[in-house]
C-alpha positions as CSV (number, residue, x, y, z in Angstrom):
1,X,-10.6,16.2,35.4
2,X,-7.3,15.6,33.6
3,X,-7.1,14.6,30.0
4,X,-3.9,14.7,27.8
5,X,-2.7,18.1,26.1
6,X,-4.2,16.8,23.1
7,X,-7.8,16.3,24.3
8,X,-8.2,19.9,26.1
9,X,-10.4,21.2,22.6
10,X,-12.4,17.9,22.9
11,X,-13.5,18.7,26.4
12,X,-14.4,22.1,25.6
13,X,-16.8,21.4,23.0
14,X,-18.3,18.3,24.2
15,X,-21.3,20.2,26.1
16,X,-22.2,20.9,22.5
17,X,-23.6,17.6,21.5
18,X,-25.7,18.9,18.6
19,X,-22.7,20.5,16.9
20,X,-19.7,19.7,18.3
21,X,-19.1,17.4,15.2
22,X,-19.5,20.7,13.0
23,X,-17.5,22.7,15.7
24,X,-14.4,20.3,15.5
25,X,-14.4,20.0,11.6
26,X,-14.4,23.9,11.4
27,X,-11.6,24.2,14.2
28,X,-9.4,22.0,12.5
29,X,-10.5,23.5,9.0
30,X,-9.3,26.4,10.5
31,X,-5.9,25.5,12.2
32,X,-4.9,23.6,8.9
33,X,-5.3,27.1,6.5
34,X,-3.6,29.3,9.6
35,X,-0.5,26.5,9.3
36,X,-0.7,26.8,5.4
37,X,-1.1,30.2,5.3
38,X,2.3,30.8,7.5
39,X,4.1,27.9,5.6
40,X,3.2,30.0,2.1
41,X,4.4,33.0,3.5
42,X,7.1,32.0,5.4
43,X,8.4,30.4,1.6
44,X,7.4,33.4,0.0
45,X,10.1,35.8,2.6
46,X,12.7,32.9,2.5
47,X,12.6,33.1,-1.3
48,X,12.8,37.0,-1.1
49,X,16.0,36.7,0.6
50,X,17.5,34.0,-1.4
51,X,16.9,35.8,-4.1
52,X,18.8,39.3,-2.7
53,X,15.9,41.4,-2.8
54,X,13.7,40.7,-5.5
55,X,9.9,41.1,-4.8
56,X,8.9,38.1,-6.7
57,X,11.1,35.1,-6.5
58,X,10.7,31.9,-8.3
59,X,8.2,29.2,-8.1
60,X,11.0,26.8,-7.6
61,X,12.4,29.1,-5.1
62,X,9.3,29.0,-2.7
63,X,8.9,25.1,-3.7
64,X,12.6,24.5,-2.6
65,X,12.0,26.5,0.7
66,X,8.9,25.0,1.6
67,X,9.9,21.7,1.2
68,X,13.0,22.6,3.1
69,X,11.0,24.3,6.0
70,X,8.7,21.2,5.9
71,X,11.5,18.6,6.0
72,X,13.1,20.5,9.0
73,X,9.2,20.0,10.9
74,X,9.1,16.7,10.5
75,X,12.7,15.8,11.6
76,X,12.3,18.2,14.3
77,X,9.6,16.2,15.3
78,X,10.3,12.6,15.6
């Protein structure tokens, strides 16, 4: 059967009636803190090497280069 890209992890857990409700929630529970999780650290090393070195860079620092990473995503994306 073909289905679109998106609908592959629907497919998968559909035999699951009982669950599958529980089994999506906890997939995407667990994609969204894997893309937060990279986003914080990937903030946390930009801000490192903005700041020359320094183990613990600003707040604003990691603010400024989140919001810059997240910009770039969703221009990159539309």
């Amino acid at each position: 059967m073909c289905r679109a890209h998106g609908d592959c992890l629907f497919g998968v857990l559909s035999p699951y009636k009982e669950v599958a409700t529980f089994l999506i929630a906890l997939c995407i529970v667990g994609v969204s803190l894997c893309f937060i999780t990279s986003s914080d650290l990937g903030s946390y090393v930009d801000g490192i090497l903005a700041a020359n070195g320094m183990r613990s860079p600003s707040l604003a620092q990691k603010i400024f280069w989140a919001l810059t990473a997240g910009a770039v995503a969703i221009h990159s994306s539309s």
